[in-house]
C-alpha positions in Angstrom: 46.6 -14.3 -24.3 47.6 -12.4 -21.0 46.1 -9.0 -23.1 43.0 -11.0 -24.1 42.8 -11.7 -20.7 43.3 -8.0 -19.0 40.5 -6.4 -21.6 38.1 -9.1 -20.4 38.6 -7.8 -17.5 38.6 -4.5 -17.6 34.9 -5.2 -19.9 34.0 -6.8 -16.6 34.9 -4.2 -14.2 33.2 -1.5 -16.3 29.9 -3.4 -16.5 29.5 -3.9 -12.8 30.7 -0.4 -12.3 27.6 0.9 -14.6 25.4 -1.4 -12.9 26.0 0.0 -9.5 25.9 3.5 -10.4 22.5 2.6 -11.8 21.6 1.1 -8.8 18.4 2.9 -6.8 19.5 4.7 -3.4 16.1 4.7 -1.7 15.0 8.1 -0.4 13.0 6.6 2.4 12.9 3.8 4.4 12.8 0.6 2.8 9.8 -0.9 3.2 7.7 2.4 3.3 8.7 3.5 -0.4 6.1 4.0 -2.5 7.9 1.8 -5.2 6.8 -1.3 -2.8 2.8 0.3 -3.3 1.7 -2.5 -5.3 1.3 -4.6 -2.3 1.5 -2.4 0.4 -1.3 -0.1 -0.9 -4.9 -1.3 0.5 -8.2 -0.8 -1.6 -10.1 0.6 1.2 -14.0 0.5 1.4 -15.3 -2.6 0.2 -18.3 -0.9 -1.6 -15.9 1.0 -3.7 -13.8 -2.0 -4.5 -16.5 -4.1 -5.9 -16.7 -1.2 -8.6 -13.0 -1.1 -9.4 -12.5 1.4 -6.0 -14.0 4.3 -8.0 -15.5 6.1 -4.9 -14.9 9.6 -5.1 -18.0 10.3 -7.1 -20.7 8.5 -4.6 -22.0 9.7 -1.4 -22.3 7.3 1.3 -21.9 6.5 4.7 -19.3 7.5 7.7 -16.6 5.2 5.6 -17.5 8.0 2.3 -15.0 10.2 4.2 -12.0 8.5 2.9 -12.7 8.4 -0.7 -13.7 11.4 -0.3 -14.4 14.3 2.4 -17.1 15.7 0.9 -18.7 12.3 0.3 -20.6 11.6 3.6 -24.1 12.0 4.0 -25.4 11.7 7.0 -28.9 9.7 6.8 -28.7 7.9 9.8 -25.6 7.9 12.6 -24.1 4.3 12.1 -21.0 2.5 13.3 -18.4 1.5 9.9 -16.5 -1.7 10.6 -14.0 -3.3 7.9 -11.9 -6.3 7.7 -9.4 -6.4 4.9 -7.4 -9.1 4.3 -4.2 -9.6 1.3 -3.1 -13.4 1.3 0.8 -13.7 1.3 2.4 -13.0 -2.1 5.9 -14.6 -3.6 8.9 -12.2 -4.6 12.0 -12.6 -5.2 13.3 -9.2 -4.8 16.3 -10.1 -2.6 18.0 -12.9 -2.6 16.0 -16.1 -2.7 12.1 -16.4 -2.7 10.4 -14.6 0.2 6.9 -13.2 0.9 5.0 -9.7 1.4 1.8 -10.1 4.0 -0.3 -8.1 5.7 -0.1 -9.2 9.0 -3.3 -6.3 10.3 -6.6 -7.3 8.7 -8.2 -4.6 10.0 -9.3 -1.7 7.9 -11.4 0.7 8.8 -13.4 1.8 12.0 -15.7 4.9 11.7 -18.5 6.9 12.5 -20.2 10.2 12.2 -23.6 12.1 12.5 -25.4 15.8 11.5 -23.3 18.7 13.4 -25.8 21.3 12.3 -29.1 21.1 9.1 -25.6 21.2 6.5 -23.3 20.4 8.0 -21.4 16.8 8.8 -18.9 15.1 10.9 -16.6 12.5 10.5 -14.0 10.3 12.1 -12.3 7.3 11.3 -9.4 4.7 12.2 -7.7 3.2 9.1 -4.6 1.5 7.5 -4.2 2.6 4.6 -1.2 0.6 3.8 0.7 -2.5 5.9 3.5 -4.6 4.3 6.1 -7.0 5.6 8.6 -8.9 4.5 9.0 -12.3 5.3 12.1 -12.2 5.7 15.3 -10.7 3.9 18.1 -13.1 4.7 21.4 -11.4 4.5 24.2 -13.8 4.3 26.9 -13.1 6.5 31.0 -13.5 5.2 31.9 -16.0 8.4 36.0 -16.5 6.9 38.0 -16.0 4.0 37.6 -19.4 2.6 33.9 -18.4 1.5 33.3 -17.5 -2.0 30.4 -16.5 -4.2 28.6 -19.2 -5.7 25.1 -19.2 -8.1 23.3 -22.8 -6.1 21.8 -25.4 -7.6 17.9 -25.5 -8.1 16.1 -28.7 -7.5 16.6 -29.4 -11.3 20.5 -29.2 -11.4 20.5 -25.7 -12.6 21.9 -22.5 -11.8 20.1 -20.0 -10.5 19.9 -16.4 -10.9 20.5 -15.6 -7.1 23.6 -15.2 -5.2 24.7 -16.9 -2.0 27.6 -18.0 -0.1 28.7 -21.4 0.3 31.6 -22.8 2.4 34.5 -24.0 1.1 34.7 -26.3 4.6 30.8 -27.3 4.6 31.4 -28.5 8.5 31.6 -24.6 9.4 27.6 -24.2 7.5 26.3 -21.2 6.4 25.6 -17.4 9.0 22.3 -15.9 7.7 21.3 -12.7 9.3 17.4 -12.3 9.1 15.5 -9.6 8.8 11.5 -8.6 8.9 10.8 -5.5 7.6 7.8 -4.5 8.9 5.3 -0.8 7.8 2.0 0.4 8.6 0.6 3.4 8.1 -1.8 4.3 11.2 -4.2 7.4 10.0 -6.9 8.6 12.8 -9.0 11.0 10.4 -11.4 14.0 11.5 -14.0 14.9 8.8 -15.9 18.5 8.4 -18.4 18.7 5.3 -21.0 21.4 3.9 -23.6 20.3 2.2 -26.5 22.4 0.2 -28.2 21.1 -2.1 -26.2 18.9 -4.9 -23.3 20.5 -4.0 -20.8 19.4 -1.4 -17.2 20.1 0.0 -14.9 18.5 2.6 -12.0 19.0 4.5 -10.2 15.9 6.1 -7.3 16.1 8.5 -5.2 13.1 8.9 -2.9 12.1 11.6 -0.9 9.8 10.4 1.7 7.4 12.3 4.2 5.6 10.1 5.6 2.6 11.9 8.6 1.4 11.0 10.0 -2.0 12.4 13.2 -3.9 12.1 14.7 -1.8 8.8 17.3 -3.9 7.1 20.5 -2.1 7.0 24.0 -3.0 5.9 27.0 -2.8 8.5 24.6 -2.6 11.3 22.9 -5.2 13.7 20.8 -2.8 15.3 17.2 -3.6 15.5 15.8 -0.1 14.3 12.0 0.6 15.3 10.6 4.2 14.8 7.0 5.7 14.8 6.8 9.2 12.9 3.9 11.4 13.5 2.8 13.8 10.4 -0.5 16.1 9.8 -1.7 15.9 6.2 -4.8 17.9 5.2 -7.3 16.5 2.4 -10.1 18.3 0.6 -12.7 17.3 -1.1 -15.6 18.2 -3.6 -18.3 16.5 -4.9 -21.8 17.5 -7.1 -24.1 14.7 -6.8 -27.5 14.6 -9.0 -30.2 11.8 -9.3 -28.4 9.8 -12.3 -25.3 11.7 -12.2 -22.1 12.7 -10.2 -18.9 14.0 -10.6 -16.1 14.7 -7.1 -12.9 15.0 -6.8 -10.2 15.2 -4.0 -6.4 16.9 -3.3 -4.2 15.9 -0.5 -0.8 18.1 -0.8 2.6 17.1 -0.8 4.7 16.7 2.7 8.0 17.3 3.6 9.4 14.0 5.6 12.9 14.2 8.0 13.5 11.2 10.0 16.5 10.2 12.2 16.9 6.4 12.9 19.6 6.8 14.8 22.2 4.7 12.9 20.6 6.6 9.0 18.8 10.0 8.3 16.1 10.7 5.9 15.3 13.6 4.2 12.6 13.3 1.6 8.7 14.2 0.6 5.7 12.0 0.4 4.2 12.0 -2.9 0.5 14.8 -3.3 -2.1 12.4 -4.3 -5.1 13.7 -6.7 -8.3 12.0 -7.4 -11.0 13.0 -10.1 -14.3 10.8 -11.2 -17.3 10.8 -12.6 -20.6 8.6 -12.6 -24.1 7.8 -13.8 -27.2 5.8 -12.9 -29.2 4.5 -15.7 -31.9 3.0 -14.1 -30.9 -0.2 -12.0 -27.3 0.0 -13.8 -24.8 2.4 -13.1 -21.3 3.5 -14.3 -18.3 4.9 -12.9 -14.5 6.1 -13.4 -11.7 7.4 -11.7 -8.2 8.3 -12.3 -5.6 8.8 -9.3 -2.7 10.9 -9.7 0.4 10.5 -7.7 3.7 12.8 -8.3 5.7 9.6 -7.2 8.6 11.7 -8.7 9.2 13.8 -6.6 10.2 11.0 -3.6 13.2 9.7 -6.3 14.4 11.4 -9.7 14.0 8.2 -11.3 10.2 7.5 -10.5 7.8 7.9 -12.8 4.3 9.9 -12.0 1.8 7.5 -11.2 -1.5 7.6 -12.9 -3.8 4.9 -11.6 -7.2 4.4 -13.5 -10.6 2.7 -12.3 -13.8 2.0 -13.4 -17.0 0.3 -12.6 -20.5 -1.1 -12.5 -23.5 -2.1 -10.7 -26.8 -2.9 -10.5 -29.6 -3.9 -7.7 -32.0 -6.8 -8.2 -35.6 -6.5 -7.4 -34.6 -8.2 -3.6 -32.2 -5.2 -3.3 -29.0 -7.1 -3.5 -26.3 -5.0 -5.2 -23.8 -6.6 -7.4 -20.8 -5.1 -8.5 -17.5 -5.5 -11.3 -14.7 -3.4 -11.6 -11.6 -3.2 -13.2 -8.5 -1.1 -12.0 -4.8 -0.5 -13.8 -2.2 0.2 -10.9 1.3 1.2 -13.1 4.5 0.4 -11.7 7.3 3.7 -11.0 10.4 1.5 -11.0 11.6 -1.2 -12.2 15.8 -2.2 -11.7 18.4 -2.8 -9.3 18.5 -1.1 -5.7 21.2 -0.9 -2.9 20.4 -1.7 0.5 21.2 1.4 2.6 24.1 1.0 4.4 25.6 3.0 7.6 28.3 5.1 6.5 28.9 7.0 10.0 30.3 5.9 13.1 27.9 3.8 14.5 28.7 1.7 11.4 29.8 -1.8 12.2 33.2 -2.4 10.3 33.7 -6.2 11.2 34.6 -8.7 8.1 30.7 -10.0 8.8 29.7 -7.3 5.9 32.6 -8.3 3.6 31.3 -9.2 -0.1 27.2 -9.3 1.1 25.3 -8.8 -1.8 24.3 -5.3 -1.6 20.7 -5.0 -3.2 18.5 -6.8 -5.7 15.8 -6.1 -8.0 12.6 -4.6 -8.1 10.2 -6.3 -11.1 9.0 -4.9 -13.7 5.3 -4.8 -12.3 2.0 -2.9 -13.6 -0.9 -3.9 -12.2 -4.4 -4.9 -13.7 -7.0 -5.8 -11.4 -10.2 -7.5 -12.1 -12.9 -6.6 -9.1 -16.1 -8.4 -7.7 -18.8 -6.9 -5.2 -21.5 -7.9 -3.5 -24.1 -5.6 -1.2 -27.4 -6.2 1.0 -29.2 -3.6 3.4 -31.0 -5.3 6.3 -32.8 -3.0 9.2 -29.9 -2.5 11.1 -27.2 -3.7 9.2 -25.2 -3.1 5.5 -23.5 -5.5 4.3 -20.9 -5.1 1.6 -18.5 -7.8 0.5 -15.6 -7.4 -2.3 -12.7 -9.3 -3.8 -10.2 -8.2 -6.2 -7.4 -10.5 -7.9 -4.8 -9.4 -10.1 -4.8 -11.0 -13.5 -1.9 -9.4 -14.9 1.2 -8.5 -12.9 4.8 -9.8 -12.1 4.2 -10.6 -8.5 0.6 -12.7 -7.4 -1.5 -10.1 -5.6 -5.5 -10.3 -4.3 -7.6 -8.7 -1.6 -10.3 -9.7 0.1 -12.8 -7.1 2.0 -15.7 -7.4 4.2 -17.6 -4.6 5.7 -20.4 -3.9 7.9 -22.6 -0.4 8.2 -24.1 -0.9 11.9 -27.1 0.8 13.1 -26.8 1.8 16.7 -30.1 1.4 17.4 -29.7 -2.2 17.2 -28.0 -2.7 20.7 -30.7 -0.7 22.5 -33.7 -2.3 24.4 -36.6 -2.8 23.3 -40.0 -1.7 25.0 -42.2 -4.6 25.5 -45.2 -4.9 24.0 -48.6 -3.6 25.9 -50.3 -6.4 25.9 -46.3 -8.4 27.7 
């Protein structure tokens, strides 16, 4: 019996040893990784996302720069606002159930006009991604007497997630909370030359990635970090009557950041973009496919190849309506390890003894299904999308709503002669 026993455990010990060793170290910061994309990432442009966000084909207005920098032509100077807005969505990837949000609804702020006869500027405000977590509870050891318990659902049955209970229920429970918070803040000049069909662009983003309150094991410090980075984008795009074809490249960066109590030392992922379209009369048809080297942030990522496509048409009133479809794939799925402080700010107190260390990232590729909607007035476009995922591990949907503005608008008008 007692040797039955010892090669249970030693079966025991050597599964939880494997599973740790396959546990993901994340190479950045938590909430920033691009593993967490399929809520974080925004569908910016809410004329492109009413076509499955296949945009880099189509020229447009002063928001055209961000699909692509060769994509804006300049027809009239106009003021681009753009509410976004991604209703809270359940996970469960530590712990008990939580919630992602986007706590910023705003998009996109732009403008831009004719520099010379071919030549364009641009320059735009956007947020190309915001997450939060709401919240990672960390439960704290408080004595000895706890011990590791799976609690009971509503039902009576055991659940798959870990806790601590007390073994003397008057001391209650120490839960240390956390609210990972990131947004990517991008301020984007624009240059483009345009001659005829053909057209090329060169973007230059500034881009500040804001980092609050990063959960971290055996530390209570309340870590809140803004990095500034430069990342360059080009653009080209041949656009014909009933047919278009553009594409885009923004290289791979090199990111260091101290936080004080952890270092990084990784690279943000390149990001390429290639489509194609064509306009049959009042129907018209696009796809795109997005490449991401996801890979080279973590060994164990997969490349991430993101596909798109659309349509439209415009009724006799000149409403435009739009369906889309887009296929967002996943780059990890398993357990991960909460980074902990190794050095010696690291806090060594029996708090941290036996907290569960990580938890699980699903299993999640994405298929979205899009809707659009678009009207021109005499000073104003409108342009309204929504896009809902119908197949995915975690809920997710968007909701955007844009307005092309006309400056002329706000200026007065003469009176009339005969006033």
């Amino acid at each position: 019996m007692r040797n039955t026993l010892i090669i249970i455990a030693l079966i025991l010990a050597t599964g939880l040893g494997a599973q740790a060793a396959d546990s993901l170290h994340f190479s950045l910061p938590l909430p920033m990784d691009p593993v967490f994309d399929y809520f974080g990432l925004s569908y910016m442009g809410s004329k492109g996302l009413g076509r499955g966000h296949s945009a880099v084909s189509f020229t447009g207005g002063e928001e055209a720069i961000l699909a692509n920098p060769a994509a804006y032509k300049a027809a009239s100077s106009n003021i681009y606002l753009e509410l976004l807005v991604k209703p809270p969505s359940k996970t469960n990837i530590y712990q008990k159930g939580s919630d992602f949000s986007a706590p910023l609804p705003i998009s996109t702020v732009a403008l831009g006009g004719e520099l010379l006869p071919m030549f364009t500027w641009g320059a735009a405000y956007s947020l190309p991604k915001v997450i939060r977590l709401n919240s990672m509870d960390i439960p704290l050891n408080q004595s000895k007497e706890f011990r590791r318990r799976h609690p009971l659902s509503g039902s009576g049955q055991n659940t798959s997630n870990l806790a601590f209970g007390a073994a003397n229920p008057n001391l209650g429970t120490n839960v240390h909370s956390r609210y990972p918070l990131y947004c990517l803040h991008q301020a984007t000049g624009n240059l483009a030359f345009h001659l005829g069909p053909l057209n090329l662009g060169l973007n230059l983003h500034g881009q500040f990635h804001y980092i609050d309150d990063l959960p971290v094991l055996r530390s209570f410090a309340s870590i809140r970090k803004t990095k500034f980075m430069l990342r360059p984008q080009a653009g080209f795009l041949y656009d014909k009557a009933n047919w278009g074809v553009g594409a885009t490249y923004m290289p791979q960066a090199n990111l260091d950041w101290d936080m004080d109590v952890i270092s990084y030392e990784s690279k943000l992922p390149a990001l390429a973009a290639f489509g194609a379209r064509y306009q049959g009369g009042k129907h018209g048809f696009s796809a795109q496919a997005d490449w991401e080297n996801t890979s080279i942030v973590h060994p164990d990522y997969k490349d991430r190849l993101t596909l798109k496509a659309g349509y439209e048409t415009t009724s006799r009133k000149g409403t435009t309506y739009r369906l889309g479809y887009i296929y967002h794939p996943g780059i990890y799925s398993g357990f991960y390890t909460i980074p902990t402080v190794t050095t010696a700010f690291a806090d060594t107190s029996i708090w941290w003894q036996d907290v569960p260390t990580g938890g699980k990232i699903p299993k999640n590729d994405q298929h979205f299904l899009t809707v659009g909607l678009g009207k021109n007035t005499k000073y104003v476009n409108f342009n309204l999308a929504f896009a809902y995922q119908i197949i995915g591990a975690e809920p997710m949907s968007q909701v955007s709503l844009s307005a092309g503005i006309n400056p002329e608008i706000f200026k007065r008008k003469k009176p009339h002669p005969a006033e």
